[in-house]
C-alpha positions, 0 to 999 in steps of 0.5 A, spaced: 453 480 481 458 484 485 459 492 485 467 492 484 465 487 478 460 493 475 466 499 476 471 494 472 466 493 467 464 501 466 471 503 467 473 498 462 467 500 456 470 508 458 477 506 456 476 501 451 472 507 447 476 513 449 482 508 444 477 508 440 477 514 438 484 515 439 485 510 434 479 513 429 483 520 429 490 517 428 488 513 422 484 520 420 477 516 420 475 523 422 479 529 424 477 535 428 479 541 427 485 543 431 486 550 427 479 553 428 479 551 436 486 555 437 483 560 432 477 561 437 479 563 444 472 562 447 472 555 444 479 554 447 478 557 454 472 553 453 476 546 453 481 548 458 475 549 463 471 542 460 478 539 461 479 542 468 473 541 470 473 533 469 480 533 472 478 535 478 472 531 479 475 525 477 482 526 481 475 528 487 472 521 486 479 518 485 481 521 492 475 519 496 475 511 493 482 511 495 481 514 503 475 510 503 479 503 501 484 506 505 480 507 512 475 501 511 477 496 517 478 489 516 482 483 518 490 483 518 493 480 512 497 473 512 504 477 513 500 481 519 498 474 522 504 471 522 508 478 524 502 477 530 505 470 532 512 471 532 512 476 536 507 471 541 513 467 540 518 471 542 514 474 549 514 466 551 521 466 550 523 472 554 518 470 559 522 463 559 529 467 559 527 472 565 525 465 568 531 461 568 536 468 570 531 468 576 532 460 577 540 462 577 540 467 580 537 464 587 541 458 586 549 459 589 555 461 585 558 455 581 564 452 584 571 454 580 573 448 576 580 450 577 584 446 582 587 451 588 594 449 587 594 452 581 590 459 582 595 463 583 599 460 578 600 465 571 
């Protein structure tokens, strides 16, 4: 199987027991003491520091999947292609008008369709 497929899934067995918990704590299947964890300092830098240490770490591997997907070369998406084409498309139309202003700059000035009887005419 694929390796995006495993990711996924780990990621979602994490999330899954994390809710879990959470639920567990909310319909008091267990409960943690919150009073002797604020009562003892070294508990609480403790869990602050824990915290921290994973927040960091997550946020590191976070960042490195990210750049990584980010900086990975592949081919241009459909949007890209098309934006490719268009400007193909409009390269071949300036060349088509530079053609045509060059066609009509060699050929004379067109005749005046204004009969000379009536040019000095208001």
């Amino acid at each position: 199987m694929r390796r995006s497929f495993w990711i996924v899934a780990v990621w979602g067995g994490l999330i899954v027991i994390l809710l879990g918990v959470e639920v567990a704590e909310l319909t008091h299947l267990f409960t943690l003491p919150i009073q002797s964890v604020l009562g003892d300092p070294i508990a609480f830098v403790t869990a602050l520091v824990f915290t921290t240490l994973l927040a960091v770490v997550g946020a590191i591997f976070i960042g490195l999947y990210l750049s990584h997907r980010l900086l990975t070369p592949r081919g241009f998406t459909p949007f890209e292609e098309e934006m490719l084409r268009m400007r193909a498309e409009v390269r071949e139309i300036r060349a088509a008008v530079d053609e045509l202003k060059g066609a009509t700059a060699a050929a004379p000035p067109p005749r005046s369709a204004v009969p000379p009887s009536l040019r000095g005419r208001p």
